[in-house]
SERO-4910 file (N, C-alpha, C, O; in steps of 0.05 Angstrom, whole numbers):
BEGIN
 pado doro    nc1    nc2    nc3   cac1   cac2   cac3    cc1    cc2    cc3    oc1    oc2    oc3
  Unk    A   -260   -120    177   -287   -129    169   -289   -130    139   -275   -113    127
  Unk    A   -303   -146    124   -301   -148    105   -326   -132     92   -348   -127    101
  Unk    A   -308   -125     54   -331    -99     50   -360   -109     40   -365   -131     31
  Unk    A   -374    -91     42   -402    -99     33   -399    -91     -5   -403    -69    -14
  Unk    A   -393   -109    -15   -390   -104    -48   -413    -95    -59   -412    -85    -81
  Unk    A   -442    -99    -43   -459    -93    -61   -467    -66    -59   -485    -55    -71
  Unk    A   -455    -59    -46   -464    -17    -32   -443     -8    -50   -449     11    -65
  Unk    A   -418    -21    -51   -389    -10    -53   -389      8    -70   -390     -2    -93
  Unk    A   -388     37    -70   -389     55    -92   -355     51   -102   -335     44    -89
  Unk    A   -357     59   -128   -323     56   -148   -329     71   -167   -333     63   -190
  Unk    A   -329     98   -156   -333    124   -171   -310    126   -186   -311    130   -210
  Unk    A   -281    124   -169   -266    130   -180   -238    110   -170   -232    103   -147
  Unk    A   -225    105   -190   -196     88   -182   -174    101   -192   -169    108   -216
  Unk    A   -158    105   -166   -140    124   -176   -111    105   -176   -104     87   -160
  Unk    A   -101    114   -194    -67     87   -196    -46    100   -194    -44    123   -202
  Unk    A    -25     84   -182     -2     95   -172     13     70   -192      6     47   -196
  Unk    A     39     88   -202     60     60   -209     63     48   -188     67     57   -166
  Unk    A     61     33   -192     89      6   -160    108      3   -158    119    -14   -144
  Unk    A    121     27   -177    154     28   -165    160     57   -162    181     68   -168
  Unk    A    141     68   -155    143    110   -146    140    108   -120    118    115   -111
  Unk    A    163     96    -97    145     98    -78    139    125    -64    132    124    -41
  Unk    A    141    155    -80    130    173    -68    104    178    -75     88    194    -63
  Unk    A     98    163    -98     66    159   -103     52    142    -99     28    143   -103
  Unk    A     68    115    -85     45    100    -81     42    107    -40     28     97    -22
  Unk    A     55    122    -41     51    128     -1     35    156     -6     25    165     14
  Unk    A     30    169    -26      5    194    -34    -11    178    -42    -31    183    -30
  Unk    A    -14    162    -55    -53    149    -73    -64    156    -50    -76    178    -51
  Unk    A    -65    144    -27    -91    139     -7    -86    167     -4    -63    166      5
  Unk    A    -90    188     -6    -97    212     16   -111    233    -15   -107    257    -17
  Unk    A   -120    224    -27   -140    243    -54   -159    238    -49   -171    258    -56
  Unk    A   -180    218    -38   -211    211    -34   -212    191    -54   -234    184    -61
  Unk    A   -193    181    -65   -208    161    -88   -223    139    -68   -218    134    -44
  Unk    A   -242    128    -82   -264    105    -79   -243     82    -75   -245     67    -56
  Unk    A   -217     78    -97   -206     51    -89   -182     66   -102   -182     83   -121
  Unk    A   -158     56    -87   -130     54    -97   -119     32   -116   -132     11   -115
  Unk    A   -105     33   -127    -94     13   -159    -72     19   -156    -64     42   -163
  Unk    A    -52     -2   -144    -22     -6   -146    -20    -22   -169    -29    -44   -176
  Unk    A     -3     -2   -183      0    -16   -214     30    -39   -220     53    -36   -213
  Unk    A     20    -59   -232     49    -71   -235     41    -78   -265     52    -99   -270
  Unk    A     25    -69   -289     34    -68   -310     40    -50   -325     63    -44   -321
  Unk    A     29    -34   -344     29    -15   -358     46      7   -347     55     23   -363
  Unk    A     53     12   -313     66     38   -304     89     25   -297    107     38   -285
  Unk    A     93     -4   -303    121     -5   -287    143    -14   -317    133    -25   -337
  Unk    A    166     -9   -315    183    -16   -338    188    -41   -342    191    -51   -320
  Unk    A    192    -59   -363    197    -90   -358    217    -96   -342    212   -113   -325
  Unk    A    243    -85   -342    264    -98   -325    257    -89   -289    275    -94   -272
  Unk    A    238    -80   -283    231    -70   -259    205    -89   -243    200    -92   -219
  Unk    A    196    -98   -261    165   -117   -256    175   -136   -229    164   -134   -207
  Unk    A    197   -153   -235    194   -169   -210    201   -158   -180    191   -167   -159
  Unk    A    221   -136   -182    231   -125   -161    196   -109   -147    188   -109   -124
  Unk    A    185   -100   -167    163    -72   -159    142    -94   -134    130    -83   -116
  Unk    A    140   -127   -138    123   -140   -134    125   -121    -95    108   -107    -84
  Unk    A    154   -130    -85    157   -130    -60    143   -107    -46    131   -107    -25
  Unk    A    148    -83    -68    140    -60    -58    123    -55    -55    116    -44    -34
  Unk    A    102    -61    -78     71    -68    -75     65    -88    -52     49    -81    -35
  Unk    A     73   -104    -50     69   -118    -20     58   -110      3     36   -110     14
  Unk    A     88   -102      7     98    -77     26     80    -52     29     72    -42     50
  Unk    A     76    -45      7     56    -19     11     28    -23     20     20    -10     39
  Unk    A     15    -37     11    -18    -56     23    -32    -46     54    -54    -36     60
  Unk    A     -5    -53     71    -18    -54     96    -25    -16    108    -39     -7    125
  Unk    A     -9     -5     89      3     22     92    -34     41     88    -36     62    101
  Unk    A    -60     32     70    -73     46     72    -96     52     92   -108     33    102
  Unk    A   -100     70     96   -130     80    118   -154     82    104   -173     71    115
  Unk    A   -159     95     83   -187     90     72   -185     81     43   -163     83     31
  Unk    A   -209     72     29   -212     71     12   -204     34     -3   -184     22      5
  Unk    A   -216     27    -16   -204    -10    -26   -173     -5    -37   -161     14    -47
  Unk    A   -166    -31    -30   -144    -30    -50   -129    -54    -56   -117    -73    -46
  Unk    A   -137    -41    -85   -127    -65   -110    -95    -55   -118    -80    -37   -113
  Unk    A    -97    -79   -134    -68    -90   -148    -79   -101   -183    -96   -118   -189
  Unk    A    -64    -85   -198    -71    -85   -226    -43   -105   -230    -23    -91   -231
  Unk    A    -39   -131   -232    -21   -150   -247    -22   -151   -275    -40   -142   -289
  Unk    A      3   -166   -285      7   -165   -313    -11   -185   -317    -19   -204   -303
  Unk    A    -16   -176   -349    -39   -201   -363    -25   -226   -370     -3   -226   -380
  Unk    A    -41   -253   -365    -38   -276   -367    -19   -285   -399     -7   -305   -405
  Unk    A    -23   -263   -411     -2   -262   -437     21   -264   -434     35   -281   -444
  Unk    A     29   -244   -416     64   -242   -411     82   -266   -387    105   -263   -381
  Unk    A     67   -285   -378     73   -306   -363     78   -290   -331     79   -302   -309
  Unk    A     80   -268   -336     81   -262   -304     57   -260   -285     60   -260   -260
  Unk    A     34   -259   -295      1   -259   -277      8   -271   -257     13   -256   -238
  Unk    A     10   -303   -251     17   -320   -231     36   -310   -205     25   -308   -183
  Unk    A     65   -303   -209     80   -293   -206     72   -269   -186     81   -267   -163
  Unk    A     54   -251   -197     55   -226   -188     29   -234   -168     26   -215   -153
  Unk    A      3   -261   -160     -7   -257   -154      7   -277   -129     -6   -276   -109
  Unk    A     24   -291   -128     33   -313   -100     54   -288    -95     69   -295    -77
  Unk    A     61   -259   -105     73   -242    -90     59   -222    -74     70   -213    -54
  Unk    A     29   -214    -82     22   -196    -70    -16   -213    -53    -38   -206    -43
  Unk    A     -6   -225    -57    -42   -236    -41    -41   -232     -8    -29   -242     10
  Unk    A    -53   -220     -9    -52   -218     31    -78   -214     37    -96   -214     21
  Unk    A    -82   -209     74   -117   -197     79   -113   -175     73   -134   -165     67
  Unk    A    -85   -150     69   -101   -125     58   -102   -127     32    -96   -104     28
  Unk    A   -104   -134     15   -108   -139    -13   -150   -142    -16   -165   -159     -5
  Unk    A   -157   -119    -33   -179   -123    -34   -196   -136    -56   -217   -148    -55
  Unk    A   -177   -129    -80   -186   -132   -104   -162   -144   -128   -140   -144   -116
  Unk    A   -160   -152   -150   -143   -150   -167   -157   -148   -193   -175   -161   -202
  Unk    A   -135   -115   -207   -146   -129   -241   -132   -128   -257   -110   -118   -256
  Unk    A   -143   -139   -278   -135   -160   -291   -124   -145   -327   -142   -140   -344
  Unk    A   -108   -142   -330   -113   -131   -352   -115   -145   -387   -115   -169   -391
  Unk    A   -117   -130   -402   -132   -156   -424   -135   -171   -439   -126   -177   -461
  Unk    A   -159   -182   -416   -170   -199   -416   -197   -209   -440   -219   -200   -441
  Unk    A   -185   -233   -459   -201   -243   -487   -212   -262   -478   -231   -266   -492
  Unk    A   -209   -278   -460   -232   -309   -459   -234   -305   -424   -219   -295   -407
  Unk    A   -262   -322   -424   -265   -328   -401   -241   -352   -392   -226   -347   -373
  Unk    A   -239   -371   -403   -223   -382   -391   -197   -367   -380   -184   -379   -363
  Unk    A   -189   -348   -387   -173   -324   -368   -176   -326   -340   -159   -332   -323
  Unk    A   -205   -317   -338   -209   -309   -310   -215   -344   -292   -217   -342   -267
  Unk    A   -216   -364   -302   -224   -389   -290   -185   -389   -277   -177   -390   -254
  Unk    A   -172   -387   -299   -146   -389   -294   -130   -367   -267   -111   -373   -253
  Unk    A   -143   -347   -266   -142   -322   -243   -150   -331   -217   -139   -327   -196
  Unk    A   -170   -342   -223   -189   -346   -203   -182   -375   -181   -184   -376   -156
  Unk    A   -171   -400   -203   -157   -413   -189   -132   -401   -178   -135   -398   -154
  Unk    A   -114   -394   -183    -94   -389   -172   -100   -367   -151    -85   -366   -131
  Unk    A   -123   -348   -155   -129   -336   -121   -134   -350   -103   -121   -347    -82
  Unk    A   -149   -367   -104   -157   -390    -83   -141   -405    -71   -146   -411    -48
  Unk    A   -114   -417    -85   -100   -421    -74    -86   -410    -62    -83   -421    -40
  Unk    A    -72   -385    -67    -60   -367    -52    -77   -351    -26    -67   -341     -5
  Unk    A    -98   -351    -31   -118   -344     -5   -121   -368     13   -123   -366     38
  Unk    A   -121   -384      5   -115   -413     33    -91   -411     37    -90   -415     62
  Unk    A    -74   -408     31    -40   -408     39    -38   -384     61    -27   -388     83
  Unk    A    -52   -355     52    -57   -333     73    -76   -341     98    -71   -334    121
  Unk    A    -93   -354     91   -121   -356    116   -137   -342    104   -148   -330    122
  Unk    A   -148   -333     76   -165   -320     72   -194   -341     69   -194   -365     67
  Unk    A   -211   -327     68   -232   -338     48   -234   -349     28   -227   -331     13
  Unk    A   -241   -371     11   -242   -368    -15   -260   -354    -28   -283   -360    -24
  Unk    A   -254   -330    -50   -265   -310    -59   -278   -288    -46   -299   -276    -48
  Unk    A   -257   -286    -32   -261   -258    -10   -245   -233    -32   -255   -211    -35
  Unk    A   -222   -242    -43   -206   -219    -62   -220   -223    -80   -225   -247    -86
  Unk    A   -232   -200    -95   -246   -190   -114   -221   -183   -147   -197   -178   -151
  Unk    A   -242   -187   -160   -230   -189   -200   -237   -166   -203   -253   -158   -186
  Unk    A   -230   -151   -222   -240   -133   -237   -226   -138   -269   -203   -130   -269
  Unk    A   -233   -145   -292   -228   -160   -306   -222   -132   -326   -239   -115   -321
  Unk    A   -203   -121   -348   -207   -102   -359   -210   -114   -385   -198   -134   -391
  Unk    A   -228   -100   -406   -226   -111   -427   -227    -85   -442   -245    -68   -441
  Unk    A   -197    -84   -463   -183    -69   -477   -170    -77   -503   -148    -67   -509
  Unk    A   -183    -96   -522   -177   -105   -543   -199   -106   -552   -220   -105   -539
  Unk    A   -195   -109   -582   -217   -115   -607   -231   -146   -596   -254   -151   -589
  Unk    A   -205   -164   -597   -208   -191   -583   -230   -200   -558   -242   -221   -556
  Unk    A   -230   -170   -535   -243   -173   -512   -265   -160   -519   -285   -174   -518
  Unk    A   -268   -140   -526   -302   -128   -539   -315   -155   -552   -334   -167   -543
  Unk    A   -303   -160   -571   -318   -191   -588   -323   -211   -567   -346   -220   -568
  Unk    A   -311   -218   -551   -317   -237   -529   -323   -233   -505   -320   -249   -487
  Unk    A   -334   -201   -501   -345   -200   -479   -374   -205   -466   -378   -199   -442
  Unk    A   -395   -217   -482   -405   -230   -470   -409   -246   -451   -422   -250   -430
  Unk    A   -388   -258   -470   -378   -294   -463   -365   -290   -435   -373   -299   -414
  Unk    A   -342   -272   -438   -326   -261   -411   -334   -257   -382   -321   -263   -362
  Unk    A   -360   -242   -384   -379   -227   -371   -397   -255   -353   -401   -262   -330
  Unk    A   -404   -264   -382   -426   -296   -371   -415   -320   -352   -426   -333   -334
  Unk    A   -394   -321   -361   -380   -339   -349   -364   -337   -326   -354   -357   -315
  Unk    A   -361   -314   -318   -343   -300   -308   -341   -321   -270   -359   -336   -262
  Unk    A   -327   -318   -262   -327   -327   -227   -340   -311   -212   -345   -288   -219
  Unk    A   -349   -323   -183   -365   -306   -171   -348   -285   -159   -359   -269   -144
  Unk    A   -323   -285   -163   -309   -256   -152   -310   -247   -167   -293   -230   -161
  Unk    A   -319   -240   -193   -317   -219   -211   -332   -208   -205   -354   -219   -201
  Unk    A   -328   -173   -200   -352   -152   -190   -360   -142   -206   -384   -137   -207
  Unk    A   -341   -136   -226   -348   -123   -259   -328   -119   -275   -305   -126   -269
  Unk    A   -334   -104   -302   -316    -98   -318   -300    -78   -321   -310    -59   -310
  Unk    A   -284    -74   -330   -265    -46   -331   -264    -37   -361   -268    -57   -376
  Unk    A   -262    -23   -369   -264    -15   -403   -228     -3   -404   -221      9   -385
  Unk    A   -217     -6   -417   -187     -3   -430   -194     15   -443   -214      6   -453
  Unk    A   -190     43   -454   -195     62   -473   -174     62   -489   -177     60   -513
  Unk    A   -147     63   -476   -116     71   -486   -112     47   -504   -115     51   -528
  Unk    A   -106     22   -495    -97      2   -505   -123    -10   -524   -116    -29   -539
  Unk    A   -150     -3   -526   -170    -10   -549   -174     13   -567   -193     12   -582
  Unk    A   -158     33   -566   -157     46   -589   -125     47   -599   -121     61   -619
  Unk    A   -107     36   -589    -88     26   -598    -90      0   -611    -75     -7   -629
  Unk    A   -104    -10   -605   -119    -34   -614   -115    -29   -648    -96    -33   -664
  Unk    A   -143    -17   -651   -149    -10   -669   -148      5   -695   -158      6   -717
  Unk    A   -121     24   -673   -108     45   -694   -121     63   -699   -129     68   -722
  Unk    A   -129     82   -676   -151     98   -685   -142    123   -656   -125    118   -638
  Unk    A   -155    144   -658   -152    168   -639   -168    180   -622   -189    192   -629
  Unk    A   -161    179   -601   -195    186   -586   -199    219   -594   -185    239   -598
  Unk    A   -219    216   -595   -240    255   -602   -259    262   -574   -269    246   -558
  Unk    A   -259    286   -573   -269    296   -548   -300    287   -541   -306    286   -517
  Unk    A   -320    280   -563   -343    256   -563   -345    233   -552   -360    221   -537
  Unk    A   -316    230   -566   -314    196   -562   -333    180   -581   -328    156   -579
  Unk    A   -350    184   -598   -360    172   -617   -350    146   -623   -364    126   -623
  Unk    A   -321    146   -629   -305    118   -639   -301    103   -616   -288     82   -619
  Unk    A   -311    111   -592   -306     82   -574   -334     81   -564   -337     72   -541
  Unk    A   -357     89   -578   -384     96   -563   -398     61   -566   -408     52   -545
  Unk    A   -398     45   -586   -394     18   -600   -373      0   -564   -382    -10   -544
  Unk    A   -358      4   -569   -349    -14   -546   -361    -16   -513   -368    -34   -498
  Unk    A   -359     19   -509   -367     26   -490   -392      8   -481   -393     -5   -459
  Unk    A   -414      9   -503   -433     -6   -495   -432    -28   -499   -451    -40   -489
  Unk    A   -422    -38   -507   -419    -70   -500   -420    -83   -478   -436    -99   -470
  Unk    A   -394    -70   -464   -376    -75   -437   -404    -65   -419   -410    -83   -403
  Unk    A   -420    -45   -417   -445    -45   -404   -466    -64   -406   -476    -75   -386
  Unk    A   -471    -69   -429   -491    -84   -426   -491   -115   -420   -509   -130   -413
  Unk    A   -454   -119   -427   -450   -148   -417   -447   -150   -384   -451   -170   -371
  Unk    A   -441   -132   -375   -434   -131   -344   -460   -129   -336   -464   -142   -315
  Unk    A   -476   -120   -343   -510   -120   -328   -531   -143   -337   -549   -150   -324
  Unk    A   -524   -152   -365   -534   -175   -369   -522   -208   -355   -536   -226   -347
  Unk    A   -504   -208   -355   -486   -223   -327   -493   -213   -297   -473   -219   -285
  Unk    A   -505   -206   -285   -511   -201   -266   -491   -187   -247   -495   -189   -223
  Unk    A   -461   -167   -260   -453   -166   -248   -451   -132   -244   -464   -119   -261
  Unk    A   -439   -119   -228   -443    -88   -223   -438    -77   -245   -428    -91   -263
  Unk    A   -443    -49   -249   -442    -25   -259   -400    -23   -268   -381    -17   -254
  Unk    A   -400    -32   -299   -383    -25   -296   -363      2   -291   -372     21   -277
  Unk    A   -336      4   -302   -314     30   -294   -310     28   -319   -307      7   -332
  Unk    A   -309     55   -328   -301     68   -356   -273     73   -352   -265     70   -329
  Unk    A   -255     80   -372   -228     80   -371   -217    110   -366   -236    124   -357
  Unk    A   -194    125   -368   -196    155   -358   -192    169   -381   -189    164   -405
  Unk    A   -194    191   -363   -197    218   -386   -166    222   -399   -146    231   -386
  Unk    A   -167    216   -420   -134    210   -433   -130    240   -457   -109    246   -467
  Unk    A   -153    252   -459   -148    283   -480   -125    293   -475   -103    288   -484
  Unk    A   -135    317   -452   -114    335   -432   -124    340   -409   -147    348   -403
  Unk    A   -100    333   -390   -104    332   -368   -116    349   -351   -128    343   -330
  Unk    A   -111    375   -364   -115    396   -357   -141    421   -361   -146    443   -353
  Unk    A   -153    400   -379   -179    406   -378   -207    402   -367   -220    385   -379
  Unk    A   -217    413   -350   -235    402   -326   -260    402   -345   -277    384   -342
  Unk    A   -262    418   -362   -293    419   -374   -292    389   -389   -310    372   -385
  Unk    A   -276    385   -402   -278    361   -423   -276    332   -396   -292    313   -396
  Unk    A   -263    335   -384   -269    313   -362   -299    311   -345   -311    292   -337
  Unk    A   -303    331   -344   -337    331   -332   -352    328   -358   -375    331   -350
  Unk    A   -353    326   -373   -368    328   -393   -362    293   -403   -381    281   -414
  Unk    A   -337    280   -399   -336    251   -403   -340    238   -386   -340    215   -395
  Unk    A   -344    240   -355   -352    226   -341   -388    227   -342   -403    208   -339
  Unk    A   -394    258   -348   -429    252   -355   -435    233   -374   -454    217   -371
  Unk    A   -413    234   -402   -418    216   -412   -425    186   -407   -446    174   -411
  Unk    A   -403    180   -400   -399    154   -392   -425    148   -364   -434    126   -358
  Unk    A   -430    170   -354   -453    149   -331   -481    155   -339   -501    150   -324
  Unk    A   -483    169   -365   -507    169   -383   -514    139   -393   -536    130   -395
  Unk    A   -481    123   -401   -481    101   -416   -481     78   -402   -482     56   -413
  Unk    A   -481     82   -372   -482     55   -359   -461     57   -338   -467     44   -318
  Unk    A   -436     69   -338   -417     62   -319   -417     77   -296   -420    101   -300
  Unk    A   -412     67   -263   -413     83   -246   -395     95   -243   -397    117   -233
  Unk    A   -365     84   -251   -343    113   -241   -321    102   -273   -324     85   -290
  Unk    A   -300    125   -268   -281    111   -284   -260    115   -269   -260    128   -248
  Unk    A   -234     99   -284   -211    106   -274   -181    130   -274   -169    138   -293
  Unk    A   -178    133   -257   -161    154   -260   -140    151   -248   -137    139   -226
  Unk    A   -112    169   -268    -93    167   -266    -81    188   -268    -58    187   -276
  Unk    A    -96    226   -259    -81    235   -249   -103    248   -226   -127    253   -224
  Unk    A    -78    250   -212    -98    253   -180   -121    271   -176   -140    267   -161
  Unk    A   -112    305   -199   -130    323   -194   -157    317   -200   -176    324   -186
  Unk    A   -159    301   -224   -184    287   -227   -195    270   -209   -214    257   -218
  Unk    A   -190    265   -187   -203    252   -167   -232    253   -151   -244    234   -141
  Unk    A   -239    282   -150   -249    304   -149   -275    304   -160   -298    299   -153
  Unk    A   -260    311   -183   -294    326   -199   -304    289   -206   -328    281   -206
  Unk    A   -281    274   -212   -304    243   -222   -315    232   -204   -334    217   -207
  Unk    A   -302    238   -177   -332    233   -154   -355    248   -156   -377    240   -150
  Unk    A   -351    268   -164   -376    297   -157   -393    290   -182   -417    288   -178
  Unk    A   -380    286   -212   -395    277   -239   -415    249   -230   -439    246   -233
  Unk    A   -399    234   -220   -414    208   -220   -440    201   -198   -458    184   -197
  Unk    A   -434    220   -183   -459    221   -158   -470    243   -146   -478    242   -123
  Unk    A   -470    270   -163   -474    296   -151   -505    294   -168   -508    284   -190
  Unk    A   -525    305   -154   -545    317   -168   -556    345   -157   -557    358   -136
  Unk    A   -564    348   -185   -576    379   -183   -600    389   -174   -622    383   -185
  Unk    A   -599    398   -162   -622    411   -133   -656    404   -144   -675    395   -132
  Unk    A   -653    415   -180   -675    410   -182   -679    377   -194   -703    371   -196
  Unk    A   -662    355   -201   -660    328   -196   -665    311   -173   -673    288   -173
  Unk    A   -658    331   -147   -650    317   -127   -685    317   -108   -692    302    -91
  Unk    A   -703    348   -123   -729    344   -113   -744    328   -123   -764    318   -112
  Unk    A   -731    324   -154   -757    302   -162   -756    282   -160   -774    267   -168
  Unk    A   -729    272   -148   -728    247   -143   -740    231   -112   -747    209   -105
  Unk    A   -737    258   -100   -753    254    -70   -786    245    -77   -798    224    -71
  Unk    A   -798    273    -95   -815    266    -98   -829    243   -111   -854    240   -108
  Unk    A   -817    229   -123   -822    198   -138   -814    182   -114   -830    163   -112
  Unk    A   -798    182    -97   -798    159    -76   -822    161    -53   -835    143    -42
  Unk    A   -824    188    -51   -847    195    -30   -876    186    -39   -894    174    -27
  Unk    A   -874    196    -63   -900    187    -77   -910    162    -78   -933    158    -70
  Unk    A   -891    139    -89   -888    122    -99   -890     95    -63   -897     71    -63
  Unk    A   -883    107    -47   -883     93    -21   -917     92     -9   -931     74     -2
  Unk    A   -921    124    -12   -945    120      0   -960    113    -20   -981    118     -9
  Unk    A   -968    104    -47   -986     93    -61   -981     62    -54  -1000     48    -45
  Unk    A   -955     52    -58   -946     20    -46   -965     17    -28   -985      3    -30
  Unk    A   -956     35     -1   -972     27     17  -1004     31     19  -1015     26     40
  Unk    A  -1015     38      1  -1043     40      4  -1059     23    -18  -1084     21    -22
  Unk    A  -1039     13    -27  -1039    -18    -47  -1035    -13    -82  -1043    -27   -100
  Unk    A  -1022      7    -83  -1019     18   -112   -984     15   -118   -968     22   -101
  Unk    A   -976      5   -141   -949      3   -158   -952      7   -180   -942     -8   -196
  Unk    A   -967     32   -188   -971     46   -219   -984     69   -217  -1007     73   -223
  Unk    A   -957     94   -204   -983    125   -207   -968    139   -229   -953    129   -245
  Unk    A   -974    171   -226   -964    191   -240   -947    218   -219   -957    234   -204
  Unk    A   -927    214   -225   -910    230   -200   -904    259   -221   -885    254   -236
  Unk    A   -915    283   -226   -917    299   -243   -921    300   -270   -911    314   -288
  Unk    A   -938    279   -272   -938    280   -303   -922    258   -309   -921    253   -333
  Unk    A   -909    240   -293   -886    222   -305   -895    192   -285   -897    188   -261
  Unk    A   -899    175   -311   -914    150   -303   -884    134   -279   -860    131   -283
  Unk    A   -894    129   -267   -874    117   -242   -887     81   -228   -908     76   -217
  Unk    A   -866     66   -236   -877     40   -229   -841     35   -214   -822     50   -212
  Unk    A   -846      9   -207   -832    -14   -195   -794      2   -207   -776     13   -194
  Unk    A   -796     -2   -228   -761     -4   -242   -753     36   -246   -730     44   -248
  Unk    A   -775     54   -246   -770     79   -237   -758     91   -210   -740    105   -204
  Unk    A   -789     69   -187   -773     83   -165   -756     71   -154   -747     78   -132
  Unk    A   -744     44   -168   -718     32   -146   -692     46   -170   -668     42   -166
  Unk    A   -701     58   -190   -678     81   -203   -670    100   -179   -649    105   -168
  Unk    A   -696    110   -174   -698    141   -166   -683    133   -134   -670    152   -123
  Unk    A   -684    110   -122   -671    106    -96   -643    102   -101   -628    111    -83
  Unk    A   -631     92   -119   -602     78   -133   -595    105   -131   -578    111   -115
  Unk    A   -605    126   -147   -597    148   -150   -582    170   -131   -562    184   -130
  Unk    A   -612    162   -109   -606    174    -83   -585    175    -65   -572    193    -54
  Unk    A   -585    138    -67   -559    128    -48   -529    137    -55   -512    146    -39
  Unk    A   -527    131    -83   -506    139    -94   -493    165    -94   -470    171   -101
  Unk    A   -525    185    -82   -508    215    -74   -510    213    -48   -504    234    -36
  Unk    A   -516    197    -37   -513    209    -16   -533    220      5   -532    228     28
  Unk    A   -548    216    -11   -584    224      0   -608    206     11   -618    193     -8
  Unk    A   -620    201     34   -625    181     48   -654    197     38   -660    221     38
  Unk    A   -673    169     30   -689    169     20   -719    190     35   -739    200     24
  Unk    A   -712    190     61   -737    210     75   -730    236     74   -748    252     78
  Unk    A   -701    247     68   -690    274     71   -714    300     54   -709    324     54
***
């Protein structure tokens, strides 16, 4: 059955190289939101065309969770290549890595379509996720975002490769990518398209406080999950991106409860403790809900 993209939570994407096959037969069993079989950045150049098969091959292999295929960018001539190798019906998503013009993704997008009629798919049933990780793609992501195809679900933010970019070092703030970060938000919601994915926690791995503390970040700033690339973090960036706190989780009842029965008695403008509550509050306060998990009468 095919997924409902507009519910689709993508708290978290967890990536496997595509040529470990002891890690890409572990991704599915951590809880990630979506699996990411990687065939750029994790695989070695002289290995890229062989890894295609394996990624193939591995697709049909998962039980829960989406799963994408991260191909090389349209730069290195292999994009094409890697997508008439791995397009199938289990193939859920592909992304894209970066990506400076829209005409990128027009160029993606044809060549899915073709390869999805060659399968029996749909046209634009396989989903984009477009990453933008250059100086080049921040400057043109507007444009990227606006133009984008209707399989594009959203954006992905590059942290590693746009501060390599730039020549610069990430700090436990993040201050120096706080400028990009919002960009990539506000172009993905001004385009009409989801909540983008922030990039992962690249400090130390091994620090859980600084990882909960950057995923609050990041879904303070707009993004619903980020991505991750080592498994333990799988975990707490589900729990950061949709957990609320007991006393959050009452007042958000209380603004939907409130806010329903005034609707219904012909009112869309009260005061839910002191806190003015209209139209764009309480379909917050329900977004909120859903996203933990919490069904709006509980």
């Amino acid at each position: 059955m095919a997924n409902d993209w507009s519910t689709q939570l993508l708290r978290s994407l967890l990536f496997a190289p595509g040529n470990h096959p002891r890690k890409v037969a572990k991704v599915g069993s951590f809880g990630a939101d979506a699996l990411v079989l990687d065939l750029e950045d994790a695989v070695a150049v002289g290995e890229k065309e062989p890894t295609r098969a394996a990624v193939r091959s591995a697709l049909p292999t998962y039980e829960r969770g989406l799963v994408m295929v991260r191909i090389n960018g349209l730069q290195t001539g292999l994009a094409l290549a890697d997508l008439e190798a791995i397009v199938c019906p289990m193939l859920d998503a592909v992304l894209v890595p970066k990506v400076e013009e829209a005409a990128m993704l027009r160029e993606i997008d044809a060549a899915l379509a073709r390869f999805e009629v060659r399968e029996g798919i749909a046209v634009g049933t396989i989903r984009v996720l477009p990453q933008i990780e250059t100086a080049r793609g921040v400057l043109k992501v507007d444009e990227i975002a606006l133009q984008a195809p209707k399989r594009v679900h959203t954006l992905i933010f590059g942290m590693a490769d746009f501060t390599a970019d730039l020549g610069i070092d990430l700090t436990p703030d993040g201050t120096e990518i706080l400028y990009a970060r919002s960009r990539v938000v506000v172009a993905a919601r001004a385009a009409g398209l989801a909540r983008p994915i922030d990039g992962p926690y690249l400090l130390t791995l091994h620090d859980h406080a600084g990882l909960v503390e950057d995923c609050r970040r990041a879904r303070q700033l707009g993004f619903q999950g980020k991505v991750v690339i080592y498994p333990p973090h799988v975990a707490p960036v589900n729990q950061a991106f949709s957990a609320l706190s007991d006393e959050e989780l009452k007042r958000l009842q209380e603004i939907v409860t409130a806010f329903e029965a005034a609707e219904a008695a012909g009112s869309a403008s009260i005061q839910v403790n002191g806190v003015f509550v209209d139209y764009p509050i309480y379909k917050r306060a329900l977004h909120k809900l859903g996203v933990a998990g919490v069904t709006r009468r509980e």
